[in-house]
C-alpha positions in Angstrom: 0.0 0.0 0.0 1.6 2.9 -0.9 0.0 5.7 1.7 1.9 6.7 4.5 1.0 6.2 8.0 -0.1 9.3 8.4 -1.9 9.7 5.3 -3.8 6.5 6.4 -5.0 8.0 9.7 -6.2 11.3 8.0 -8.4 9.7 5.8 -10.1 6.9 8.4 -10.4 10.0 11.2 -12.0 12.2 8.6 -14.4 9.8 6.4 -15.5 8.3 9.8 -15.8 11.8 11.0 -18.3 12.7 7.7 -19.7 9.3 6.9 -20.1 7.6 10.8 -17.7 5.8 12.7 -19.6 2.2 11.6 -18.7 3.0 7.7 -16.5 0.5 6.0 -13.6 2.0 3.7 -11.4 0.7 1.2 -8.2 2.2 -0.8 -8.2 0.3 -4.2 -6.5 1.2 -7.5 -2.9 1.8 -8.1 -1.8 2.7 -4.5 -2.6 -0.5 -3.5 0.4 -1.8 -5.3 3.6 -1.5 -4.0 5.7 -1.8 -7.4 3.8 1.1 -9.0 4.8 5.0 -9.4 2.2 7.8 -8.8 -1.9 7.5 -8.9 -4.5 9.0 -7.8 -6.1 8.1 -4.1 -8.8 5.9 -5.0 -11.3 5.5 -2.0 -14.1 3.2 -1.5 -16.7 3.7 1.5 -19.7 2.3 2.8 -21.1 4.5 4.8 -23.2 4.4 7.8 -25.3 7.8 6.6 -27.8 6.5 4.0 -29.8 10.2 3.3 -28.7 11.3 0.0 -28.5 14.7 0.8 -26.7 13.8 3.6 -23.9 11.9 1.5 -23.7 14.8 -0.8 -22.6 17.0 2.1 -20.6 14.5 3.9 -18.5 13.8 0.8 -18.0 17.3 -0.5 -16.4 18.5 3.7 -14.5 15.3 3.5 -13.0 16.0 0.3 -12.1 19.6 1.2 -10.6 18.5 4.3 -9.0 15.9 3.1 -7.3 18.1 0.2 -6.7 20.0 3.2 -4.5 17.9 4.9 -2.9 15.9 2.3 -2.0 18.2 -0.4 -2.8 18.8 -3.8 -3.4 15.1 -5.3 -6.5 13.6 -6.8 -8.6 12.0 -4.3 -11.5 9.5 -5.8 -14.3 8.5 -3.3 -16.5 6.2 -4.4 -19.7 5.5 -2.0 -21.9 2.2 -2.2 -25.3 2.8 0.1 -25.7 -1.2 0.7 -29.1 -0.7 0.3 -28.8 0.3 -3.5 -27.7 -2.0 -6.3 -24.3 -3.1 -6.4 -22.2 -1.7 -9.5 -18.8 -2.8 -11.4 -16.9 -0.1 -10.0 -18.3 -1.1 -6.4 -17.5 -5.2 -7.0 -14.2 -4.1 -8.2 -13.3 -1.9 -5.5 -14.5 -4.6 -3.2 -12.5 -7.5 -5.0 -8.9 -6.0 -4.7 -9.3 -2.9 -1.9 -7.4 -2.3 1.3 -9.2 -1.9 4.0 -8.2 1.1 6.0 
């Protein structure tokens, strides 16, 4: 996994802090392999939240604190509410993520 430790803990304290303390996050994508150079920050969350207006402001703070904290780099967060249909991005992201 290539996040530092610190990086790590910013992002579990602040998508727990937006999307509850229950919600299940993944990193997936490039950074999850060690041999690679560069990438974006690809996030996967279930959260506990499950109001849709909710979720649109809880990932818009986290984002903006999140750029924040860790710099200028692209930051991907894709959000599965269980209770909807499961997509190919979401299987994926399941399949070969991290948890954090």
């Amino acid at each position: 996994m290539r996040l530092t430790n610190r990086q790590k803990t910013t992002i579990q304290q602040t998508l727990k802090r937006y999307f509850g303390e229950a919600s299940h996050i993944l990193l997936f994508g490039s950074r999850t392999d060690d041999g690679a150079l560069g990438g974006d920050i690809d996030l996967y969350i279930e959260p506990e939240l499950d109001d849709p207006d909710t979720l649109v402001d809880a990932k818009l703070n986290a984002l903006a604190e999140l750029h924040a904290k860790l710099g200028d780099q692209k930051i991907d967060l894709v959000i599965h509410r269980t209770q909807t249909p499961e997509l190919a991005i979401h299987r994926s992201a399941k399949a070969s993520g991290i948890p954090l």
